[in-house]
TORLUMBA-536494 format. One line per 4 residues: number of its first residue (from 1); their letters; for each residue y, x, z of C-alpha. Coordinates in nm, 2 decimals. Layout:
NUM = a = Y/X/Z; ...
REM end
This chain:
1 = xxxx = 17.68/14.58/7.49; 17.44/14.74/7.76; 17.13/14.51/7.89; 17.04/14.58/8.21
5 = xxxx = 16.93/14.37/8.53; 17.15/14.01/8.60; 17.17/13.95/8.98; 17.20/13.60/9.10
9 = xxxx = 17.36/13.50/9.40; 17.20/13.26/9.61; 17.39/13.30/9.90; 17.51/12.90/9.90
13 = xxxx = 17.17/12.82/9.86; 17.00/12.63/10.12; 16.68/12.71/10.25; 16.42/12.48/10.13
17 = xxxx = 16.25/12.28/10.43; 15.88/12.19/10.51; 15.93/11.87/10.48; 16.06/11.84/10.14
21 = xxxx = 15.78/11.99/10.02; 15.57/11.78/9.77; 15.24/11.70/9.91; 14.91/11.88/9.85
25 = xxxx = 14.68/11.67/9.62; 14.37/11.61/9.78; 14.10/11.71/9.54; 13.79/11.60/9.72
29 = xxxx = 13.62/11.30/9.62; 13.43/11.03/9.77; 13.08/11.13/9.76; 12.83/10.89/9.55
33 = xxxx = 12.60/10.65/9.74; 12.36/10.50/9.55; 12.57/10.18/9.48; 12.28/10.03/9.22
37 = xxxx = 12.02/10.06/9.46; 12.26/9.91/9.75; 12.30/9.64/9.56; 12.00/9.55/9.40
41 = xxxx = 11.83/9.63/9.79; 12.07/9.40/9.95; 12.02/9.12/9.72; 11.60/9.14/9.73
45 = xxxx = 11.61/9.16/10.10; 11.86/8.86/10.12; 11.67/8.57/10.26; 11.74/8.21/10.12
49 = xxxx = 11.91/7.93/10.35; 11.70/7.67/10.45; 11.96/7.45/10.23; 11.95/7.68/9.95
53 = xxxx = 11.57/7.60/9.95; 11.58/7.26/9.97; 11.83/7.26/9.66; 11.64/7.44/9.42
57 = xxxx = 11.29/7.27/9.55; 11.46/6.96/9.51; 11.61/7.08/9.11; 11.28/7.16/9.03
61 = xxxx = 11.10/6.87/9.15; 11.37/6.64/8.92; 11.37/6.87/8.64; 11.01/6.89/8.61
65 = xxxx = 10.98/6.48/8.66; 11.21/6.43/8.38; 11.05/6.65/8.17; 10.73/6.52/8.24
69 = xxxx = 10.87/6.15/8.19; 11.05/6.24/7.83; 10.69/6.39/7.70; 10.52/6.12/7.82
73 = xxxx = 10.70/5.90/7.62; 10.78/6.14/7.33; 10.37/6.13/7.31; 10.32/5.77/7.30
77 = xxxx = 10.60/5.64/7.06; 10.48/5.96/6.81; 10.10/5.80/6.88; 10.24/5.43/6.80
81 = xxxx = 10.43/5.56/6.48; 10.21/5.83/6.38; 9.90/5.86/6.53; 9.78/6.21/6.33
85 = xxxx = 10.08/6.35/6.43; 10.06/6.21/6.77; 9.72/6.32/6.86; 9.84/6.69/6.74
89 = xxxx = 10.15/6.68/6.92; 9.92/6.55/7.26; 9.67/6.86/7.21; 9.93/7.09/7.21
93 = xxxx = 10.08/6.96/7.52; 9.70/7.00/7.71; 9.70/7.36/7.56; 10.04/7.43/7.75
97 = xxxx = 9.94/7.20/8.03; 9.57/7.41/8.06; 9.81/7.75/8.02; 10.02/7.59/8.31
101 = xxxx = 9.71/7.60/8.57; 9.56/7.92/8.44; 9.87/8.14/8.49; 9.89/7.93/8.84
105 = xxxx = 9.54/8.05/8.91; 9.61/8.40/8.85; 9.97/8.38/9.08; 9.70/8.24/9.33
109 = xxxx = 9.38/8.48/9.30; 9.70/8.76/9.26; 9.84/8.61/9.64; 9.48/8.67/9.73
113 = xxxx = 9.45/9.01/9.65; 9.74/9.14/9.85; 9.61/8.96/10.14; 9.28/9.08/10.12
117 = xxxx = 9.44/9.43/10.14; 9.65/9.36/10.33; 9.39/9.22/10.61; 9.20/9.61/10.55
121 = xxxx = 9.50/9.77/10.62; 9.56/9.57/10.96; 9.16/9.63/11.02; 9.17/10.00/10.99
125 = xxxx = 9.48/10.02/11.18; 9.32/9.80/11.47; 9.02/10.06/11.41; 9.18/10.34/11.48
129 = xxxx = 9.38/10.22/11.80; 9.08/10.07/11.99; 8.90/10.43/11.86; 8.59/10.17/11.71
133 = xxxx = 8.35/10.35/11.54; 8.16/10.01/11.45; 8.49/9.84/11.36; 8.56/10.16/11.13
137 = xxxx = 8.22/10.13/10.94; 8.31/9.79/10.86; 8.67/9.89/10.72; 8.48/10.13/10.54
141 = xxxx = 8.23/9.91/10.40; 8.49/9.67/10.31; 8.66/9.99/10.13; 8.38/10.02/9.89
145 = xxxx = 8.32/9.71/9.79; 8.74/9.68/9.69; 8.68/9.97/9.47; 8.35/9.88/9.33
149 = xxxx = 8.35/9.91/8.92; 8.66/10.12/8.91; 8.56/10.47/8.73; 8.86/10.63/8.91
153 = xxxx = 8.69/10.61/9.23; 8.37/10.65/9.15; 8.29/11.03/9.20; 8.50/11.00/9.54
157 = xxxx = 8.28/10.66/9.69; 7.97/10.86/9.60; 8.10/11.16/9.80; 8.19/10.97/10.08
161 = xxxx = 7.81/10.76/10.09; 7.69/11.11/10.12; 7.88/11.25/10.37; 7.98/10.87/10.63
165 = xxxx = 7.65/10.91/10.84; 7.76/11.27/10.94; 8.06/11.16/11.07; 8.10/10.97/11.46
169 = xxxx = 8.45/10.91/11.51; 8.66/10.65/11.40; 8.91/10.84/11.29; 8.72/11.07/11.12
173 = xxxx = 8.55/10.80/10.89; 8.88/10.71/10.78; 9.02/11.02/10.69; 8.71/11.10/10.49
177 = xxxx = 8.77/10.79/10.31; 9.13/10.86/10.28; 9.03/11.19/10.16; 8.77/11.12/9.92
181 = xxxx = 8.85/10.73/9.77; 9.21/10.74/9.78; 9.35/11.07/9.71; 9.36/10.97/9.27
185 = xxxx = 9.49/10.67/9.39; 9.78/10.82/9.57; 9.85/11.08/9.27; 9.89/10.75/9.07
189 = xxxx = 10.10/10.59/9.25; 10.34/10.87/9.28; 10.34/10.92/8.95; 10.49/10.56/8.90
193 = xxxx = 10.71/10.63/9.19; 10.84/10.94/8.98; 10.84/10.74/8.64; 11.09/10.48/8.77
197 = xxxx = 11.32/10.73/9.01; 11.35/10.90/8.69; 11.43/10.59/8.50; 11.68/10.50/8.72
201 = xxxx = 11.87/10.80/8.74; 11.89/10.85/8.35; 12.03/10.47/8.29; 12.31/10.53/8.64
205 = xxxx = 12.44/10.84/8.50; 12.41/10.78/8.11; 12.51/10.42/8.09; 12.88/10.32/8.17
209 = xxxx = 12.80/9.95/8.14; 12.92/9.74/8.52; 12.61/9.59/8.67; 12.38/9.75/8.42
213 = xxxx = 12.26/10.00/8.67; 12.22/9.73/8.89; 11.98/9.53/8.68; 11.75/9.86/8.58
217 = xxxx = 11.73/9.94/8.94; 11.61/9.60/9.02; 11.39/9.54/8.73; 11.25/9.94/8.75
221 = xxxx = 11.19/9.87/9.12; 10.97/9.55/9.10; 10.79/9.69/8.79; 10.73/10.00/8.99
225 = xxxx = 10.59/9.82/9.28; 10.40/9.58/9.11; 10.22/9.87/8.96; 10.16/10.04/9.27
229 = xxxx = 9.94/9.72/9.40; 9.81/9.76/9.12; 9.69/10.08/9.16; 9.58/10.04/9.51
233 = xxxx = 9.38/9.69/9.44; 9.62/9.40/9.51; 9.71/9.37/9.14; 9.99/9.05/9.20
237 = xxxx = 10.15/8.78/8.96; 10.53/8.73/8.94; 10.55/8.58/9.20; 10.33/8.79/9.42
241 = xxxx = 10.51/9.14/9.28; 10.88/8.93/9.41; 10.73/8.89/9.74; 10.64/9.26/9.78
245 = xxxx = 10.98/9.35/9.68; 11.13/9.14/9.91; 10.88/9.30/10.22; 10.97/9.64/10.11
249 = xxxx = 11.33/9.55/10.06; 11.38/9.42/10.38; 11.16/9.66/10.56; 11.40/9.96/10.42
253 = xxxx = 11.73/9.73/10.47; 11.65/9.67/10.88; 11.58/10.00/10.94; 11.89/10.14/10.75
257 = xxxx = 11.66/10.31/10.50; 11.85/10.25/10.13; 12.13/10.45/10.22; 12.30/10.79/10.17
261 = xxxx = 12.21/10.91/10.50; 11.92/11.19/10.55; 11.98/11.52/10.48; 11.82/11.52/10.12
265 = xxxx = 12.02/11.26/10.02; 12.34/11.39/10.16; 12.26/11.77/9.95; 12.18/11.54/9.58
269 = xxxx = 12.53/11.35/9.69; 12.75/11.63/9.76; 12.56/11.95/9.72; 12.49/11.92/9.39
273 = xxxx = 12.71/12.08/9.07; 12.66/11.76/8.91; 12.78/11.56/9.17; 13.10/11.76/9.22
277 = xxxx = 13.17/11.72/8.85; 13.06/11.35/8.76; 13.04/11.10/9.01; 12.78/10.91/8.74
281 = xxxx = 12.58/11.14/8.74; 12.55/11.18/9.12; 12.48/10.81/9.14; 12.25/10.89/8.91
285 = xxxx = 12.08/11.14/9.15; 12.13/10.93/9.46; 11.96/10.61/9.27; 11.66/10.78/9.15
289 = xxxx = 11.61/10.93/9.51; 11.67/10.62/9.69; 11.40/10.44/9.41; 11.18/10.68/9.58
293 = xxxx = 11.18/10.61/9.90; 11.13/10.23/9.80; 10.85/10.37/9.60; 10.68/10.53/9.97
297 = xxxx = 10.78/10.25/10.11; 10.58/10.04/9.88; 10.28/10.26/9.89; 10.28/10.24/10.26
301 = xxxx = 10.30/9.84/10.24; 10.03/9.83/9.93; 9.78/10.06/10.04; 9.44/9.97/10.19
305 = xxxx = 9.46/10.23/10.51; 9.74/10.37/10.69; 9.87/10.77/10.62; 9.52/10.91/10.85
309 = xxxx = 9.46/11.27/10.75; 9.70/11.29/10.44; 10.03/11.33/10.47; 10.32/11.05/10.42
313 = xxxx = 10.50/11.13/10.04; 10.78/11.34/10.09; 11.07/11.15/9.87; 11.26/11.53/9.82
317 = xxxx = 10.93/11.63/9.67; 10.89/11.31/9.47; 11.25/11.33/9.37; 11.26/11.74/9.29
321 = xxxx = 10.91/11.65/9.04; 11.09/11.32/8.86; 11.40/11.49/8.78; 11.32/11.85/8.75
325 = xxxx = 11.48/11.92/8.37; 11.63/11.61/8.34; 11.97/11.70/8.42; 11.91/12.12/8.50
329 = xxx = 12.06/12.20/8.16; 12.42/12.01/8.24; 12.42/12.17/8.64
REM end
């Protein structure tokens, strides 16, 4: 039998139509926004009811009279029963009672740090609006003696001695004091600003866990800020390092800040390979780069004077130093 072509008669076939046609998968994907850092922003900046206030001040009062009330007469009937035991159990309470007001002391001399720098930064900005030389001195003068003892600023406040007298412009003193006292200061902080958008990133995109991106995001983000007063001065307590989360927090919530919407944060959330490929891992990217601008944020906030002759931190910078490496081998 000979092999040769088969012909197939589609005559009473009818033409397929347009609009049977399956439809075409759509293979783009929504691009990652920083969901962590959303999150952990929105709930920093959230402001407590007046109710909500009065609740928990109210709990704690009750709580803290109970307890106060159940040791007071855990105390006695131990001194009535056993009075050695007694008078050891009483000592350890004033040990935790004395612990009580010291780390209350420190929450409070840490409250008056950031105020005081605070007030300087307010001074030099009022100094350099009314164009006061005399008002600049003082800021000046009030620079020094905030950075007296500190060997990283040492070499740069005997620089600046030297050089204030030459200088008769308000503006001019500043920036040489912005120059010559803060520029280590600035490196540091931007190296903890780096530390943490690095942090951040790594835990988003390696760490599949709900809300656990959530929690290192906030806790990276108040550590990194507390450090940053740190570095600037206006070293703070727990308490005082939630307040400046909250301030920086809400400052970057009004003005629509934490969120995917500059151009550097648009290319790490769509332009990337990595992005394209894992959406975790362009969280990842969009986290660490949104923990940077809270980080310039919080420099702004923190430091003693206001951006004069140096340049604001560019967060694509910041971001392109913190996670050079760190994900170049998977893109």
């Amino acid at each position: 039998m000979t092999k040769g072509p088969v012909l197939i008669d589609l005559e009473h076939d009818e033409a397929p139509s347009v609009s049977e046609a399956p439809p075409v998968p759509d293979l783009t994907q929504a691009l990652p926004e920083g969901q962590a850092m959303q999150v952990a922003a929105q709930l920093a900046a959230r402001k407590p009811s007046r109710l909500s206030r009065w609740f928990w001040g109210l709990l704690g009062l009750i709580l803290g009279t109970v307890v106060s009330i159940a040791a007071w007469n855990f105390v006695t009937a131990l001194l009535a029963s056993s009075p050695i035991l007694g008078m050891i159990v009483s000592a350890l309470v004033a040990v935790f009672v004395v612990v009580c007001l010291v780390i209350a002391l420190r929450e409070a001399a840490g409250f008056a740090r950031l105020r005081r720098v605070d007030s300087l930064h307010h001074a030099a900005e009022a100094a350099l609006i009314s164009q006061d030389l005399k008002e600049a001195r003082g800021v000046a003068d009030q620079l020094d003696r905030l950075y007296r003892g500190r060997a990283d600023t040492a070499w740069g406040r005997e620089r600046f001695a030297e050089r204030r007298d030459d200088v008769m412009d308000a503006d001019g003193l500043l920036a040489l004091a912005e120059t010559e006292i803060l520029t280590p200061l600035d490196q540091a902080a931007q190296a903890e600003i780096e530390a943490a958008a690095r942090q951040v990133a790594t835990v988003t995109a390696l760490v599949p866990l709900a809300l656990a991106d959530v929690v290192v995001a906030m806790t990276s983000n108040v550590r990194m800020i507390r450090r940053i007063a740190e570095v600037y001065g206006g070293r703070s307590g727990t308490l005082g390092s939630w307040r400046l989360l909250r301030a920086v927090m809400t400052h970057l919530v009004a003005t629509g800040a934490v969120a995917v919407g500059d151009d550097m944060i648009g290319t790490l959330a769509g332009g990337g390979v990595l992005a394209k490929l894992s959406r975790r891992f362009g969280e990842g990217l969009v986290n660490g780069a949104l923990t940077a601008r809270v980080g310039v944020a919080a420099m702004e906030v923190c430091r003693p004077l206001p951006f004069v002759q140096a340049k604001r931190p560019s967060v694509a910078v910041i971001i392109k130093r913190a996670l050079t490496g760190l994900f170049s081998e998977s893109a």
